[in-house]
GUDRENPA-423232 format. One line per 10 residues: number of its first residue (from 1); for each residue x negated, y, z of C-alpha. Coordinates in Angstrom, 2 decimals. Each point is the difference from the previous one (the first is absolute). Layout:
BEGIN
NUM = X:Y:Z; ... $
END
This chain:
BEGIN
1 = 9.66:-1.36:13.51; 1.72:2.16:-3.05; -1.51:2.79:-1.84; 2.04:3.34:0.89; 0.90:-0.53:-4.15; 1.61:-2.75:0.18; 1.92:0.90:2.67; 1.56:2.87:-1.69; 0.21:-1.94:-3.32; 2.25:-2.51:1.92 $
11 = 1.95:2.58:1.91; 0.69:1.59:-3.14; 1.20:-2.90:-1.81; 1.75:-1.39:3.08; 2.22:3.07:0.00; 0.69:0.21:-3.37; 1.09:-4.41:0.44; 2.48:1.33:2.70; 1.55:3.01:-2.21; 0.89:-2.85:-2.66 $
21 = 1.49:-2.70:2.31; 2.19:2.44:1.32; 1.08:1.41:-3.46; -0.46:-3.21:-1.82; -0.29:-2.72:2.50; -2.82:-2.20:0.88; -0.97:-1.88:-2.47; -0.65:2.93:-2.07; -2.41:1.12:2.62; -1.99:-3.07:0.11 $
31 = -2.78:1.17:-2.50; -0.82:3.13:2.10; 0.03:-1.83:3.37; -2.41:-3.10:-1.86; -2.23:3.13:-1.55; -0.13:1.70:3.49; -1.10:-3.35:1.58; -2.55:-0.20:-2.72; -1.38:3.37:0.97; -0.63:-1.08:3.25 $
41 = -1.66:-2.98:-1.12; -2.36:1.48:-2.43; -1.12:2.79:2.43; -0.57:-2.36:3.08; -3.78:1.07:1.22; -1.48:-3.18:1.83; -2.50:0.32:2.71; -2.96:-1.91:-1.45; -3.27:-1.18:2.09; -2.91:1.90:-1.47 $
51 = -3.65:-1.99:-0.36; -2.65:0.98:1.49; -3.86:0.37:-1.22; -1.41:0.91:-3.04; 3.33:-0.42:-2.55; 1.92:1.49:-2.41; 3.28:-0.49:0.45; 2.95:0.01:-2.28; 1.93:3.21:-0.23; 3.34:-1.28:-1.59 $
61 = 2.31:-3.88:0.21; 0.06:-1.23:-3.41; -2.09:-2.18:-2.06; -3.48:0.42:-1.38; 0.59:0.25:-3.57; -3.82:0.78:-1.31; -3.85:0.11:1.74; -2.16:1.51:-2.69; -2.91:2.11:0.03; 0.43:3.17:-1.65 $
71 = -2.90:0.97:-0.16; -4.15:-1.34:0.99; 1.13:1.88:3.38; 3.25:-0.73:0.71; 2.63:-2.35:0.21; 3.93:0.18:-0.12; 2.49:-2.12:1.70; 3.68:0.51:-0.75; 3.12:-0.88:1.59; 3.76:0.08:-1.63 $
81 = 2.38:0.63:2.52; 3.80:-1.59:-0.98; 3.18:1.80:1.77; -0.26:-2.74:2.59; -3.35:0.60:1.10; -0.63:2.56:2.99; -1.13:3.10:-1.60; -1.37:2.06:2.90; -3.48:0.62:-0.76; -2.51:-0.21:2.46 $
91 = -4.32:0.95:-0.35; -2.37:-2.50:-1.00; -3.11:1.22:2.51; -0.03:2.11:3.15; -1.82:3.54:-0.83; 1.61:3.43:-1.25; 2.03:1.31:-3.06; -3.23:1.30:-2.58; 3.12:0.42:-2.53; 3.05:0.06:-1.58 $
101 = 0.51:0.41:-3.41; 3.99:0.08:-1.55; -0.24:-1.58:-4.04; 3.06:0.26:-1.99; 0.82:-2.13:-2.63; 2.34:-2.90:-1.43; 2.03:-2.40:1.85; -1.24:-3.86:-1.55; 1.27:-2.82:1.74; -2.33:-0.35:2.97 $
111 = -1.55:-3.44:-0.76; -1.13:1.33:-2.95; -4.50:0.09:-0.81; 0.66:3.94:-0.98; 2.10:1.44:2.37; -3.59:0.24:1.90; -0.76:3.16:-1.77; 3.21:0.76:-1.43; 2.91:0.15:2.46; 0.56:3.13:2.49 $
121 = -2.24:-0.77:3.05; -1.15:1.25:2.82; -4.16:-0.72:0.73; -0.95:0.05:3.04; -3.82:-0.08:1.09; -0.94:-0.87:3.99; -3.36:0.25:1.16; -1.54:-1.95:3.14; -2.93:-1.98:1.51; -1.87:1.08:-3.38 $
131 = 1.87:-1.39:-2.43; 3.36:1.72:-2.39; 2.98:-2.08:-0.83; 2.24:1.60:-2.56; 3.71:-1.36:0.09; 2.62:0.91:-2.70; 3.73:0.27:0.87; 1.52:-0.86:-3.75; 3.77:0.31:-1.26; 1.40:-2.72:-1.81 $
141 = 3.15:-0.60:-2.34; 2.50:1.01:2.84; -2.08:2.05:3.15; 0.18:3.37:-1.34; -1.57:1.26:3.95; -3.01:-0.10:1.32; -0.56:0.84:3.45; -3.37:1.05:2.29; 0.32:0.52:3.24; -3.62:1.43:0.37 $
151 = -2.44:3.21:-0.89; -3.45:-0.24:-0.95; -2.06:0.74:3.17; 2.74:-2.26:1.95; -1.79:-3.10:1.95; 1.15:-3.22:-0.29; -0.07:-3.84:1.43; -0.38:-2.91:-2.33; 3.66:-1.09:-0.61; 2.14:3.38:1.18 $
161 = 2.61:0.31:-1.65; -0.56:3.15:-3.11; 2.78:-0.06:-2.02; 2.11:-1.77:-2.15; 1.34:-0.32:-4.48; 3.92:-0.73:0.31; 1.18:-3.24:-1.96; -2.15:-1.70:-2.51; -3.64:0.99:0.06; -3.92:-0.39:-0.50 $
171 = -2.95:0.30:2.47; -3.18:-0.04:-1.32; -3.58:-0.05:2.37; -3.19:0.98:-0.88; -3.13:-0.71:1.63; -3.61:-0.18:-0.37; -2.76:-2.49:-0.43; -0.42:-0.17:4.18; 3.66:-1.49:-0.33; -0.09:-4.17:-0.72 $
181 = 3.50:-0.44:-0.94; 1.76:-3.09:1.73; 3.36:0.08:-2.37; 1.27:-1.06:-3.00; 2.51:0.15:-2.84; 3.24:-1.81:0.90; -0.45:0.06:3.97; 2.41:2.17:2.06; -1.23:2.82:2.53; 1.73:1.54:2.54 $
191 = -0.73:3.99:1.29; -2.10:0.53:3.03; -0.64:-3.82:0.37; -1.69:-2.02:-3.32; -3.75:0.55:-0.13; -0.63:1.51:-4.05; -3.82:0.25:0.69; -2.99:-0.35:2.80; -2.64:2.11:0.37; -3.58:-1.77:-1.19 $
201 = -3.35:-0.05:1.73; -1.41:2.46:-2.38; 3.19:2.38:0.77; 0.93:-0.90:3.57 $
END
C-alpha cells in the first residue's frame, strides 16, 4: 500500500525522467527515475497487526531516542524517524480526538533533546477508557509537512492510521502515571504494532 503522496511525487518525477531521456538520453534520466523509486519507497503504508488489551501503542517506525519524565505526572517517550523509516502515523489508544493544537517553530535535526518543544508540531490529545494520551507530530531537519488526517470530536481505534510528517521526523508520547512504560532508549518501534506502555492495576 502507497500513500496517495507518494504516488504523485513519483508520477511527477517519473515524467519529468522521461522528458530528459528523450531530450538527453537515458542516462541523464537515471537520477529522476532512482528519486521516483525512492518516493515510492518512503511512502509505502504497511498493514500492521494491532495489540490488543490495555496498551499503548507506538504511533510512528523509528527508534526510541529518550524515556524521561517531564514532569512528577508525566512521562515522554520519543521516537526519531530517518527517511527510511515508514512515516505514516498511526494513534497510540482507541478513544476520540479531545485536540489538536498546530505549534510553529524551528526546524532542528529531529534526533535532537530540544526539538521536543522547539520544532513546528502538531499535538494531538485522544481521550478513551478514562485515560488522555497526547502525541506530537514534530518536523525535523528535512520534513517541512505535517499531516492529520483527523478533527477533534473524530473517534478512533488504537492503531488507525491519523496522519503522517514527510521525510525526517520526531514523535514524541506523553502519558500519565496509569501508563508503566515497557520501552527504552535504543530499541526500535514500529506504528500500530510495538507496545510503548500498559495500563497498571491502579489505572486499568
Amino acid at each position: 500500500m502507497i500513500v496517495i503522496d507518494g504516488l504523485y511525487y513519483a508520477a511527477g518525477l517519473a515524467g519529468a525522467g522521461a522528458i530528459v531521456a528523450w531530450l538527453a538520453g537515458g542516462w541523464f534520466s537515471a537520477p529522476l527515475w532512482i528519486l521516483a523509486a525512492f518516493c515510492l519507497y518512503f511512502f509505502r503504508d504497511p498493514e500492521r497487526e494491532i495489540p490488543q488489551g490495555p496498551v499503548a501503542v507506538s504511533p510512528a517506525d523509528g527508534k526510541v531516542v529518550a524515556v524521561k519524565a517531564e514532569s512528577p505526572q508525566l512521562n515522554r517517550i520519543s521516537i526519531f524517524l530517518n527517511i527510511f523509516d515508514v512515516h505514516v502515523n498511526r494513534t497510540p489508544i482507541a478513544g476520540s480526538i479531545a485536540k489538536v493544537q498546530y505549534q510553529k517553530g524551528a526546524f532542528h535535526v529531529a534526533s535532537r533533546e530540544e526539538c521536543s518543544t522547539q520544532n513546528e508540531q502538531n499535538i494531538v490529545t485522544v481521550a478513551g477508557d478514562g485515560t488522555t494520551v497526547v502525541f506530537k507530530q514534530i518536523a525535523g531537519l528535512i520534513a517541512r509537512r505535517i499531516v492529520f488526517y483527523k478533527q477533534p470530536g473524530d473517534k478512533v481505534a488504537a492503531g488507525e492510521r491519523v496522519g503522517l510528517i514527510k521525510f525526517g521526523s520526531r514523535v514524541d508520547v506523553l502519558l500519565g502515571p496509569e501508563w508503566e512504560i515497557t520501552v527504552r532508549p535504543g530499541m526500535r518501534v514500529s506504528a500500530g504494532s510495538s507496545v510503548l506502555a500498559r495500563r497498571n492495576a491502579a489505572g486499568a
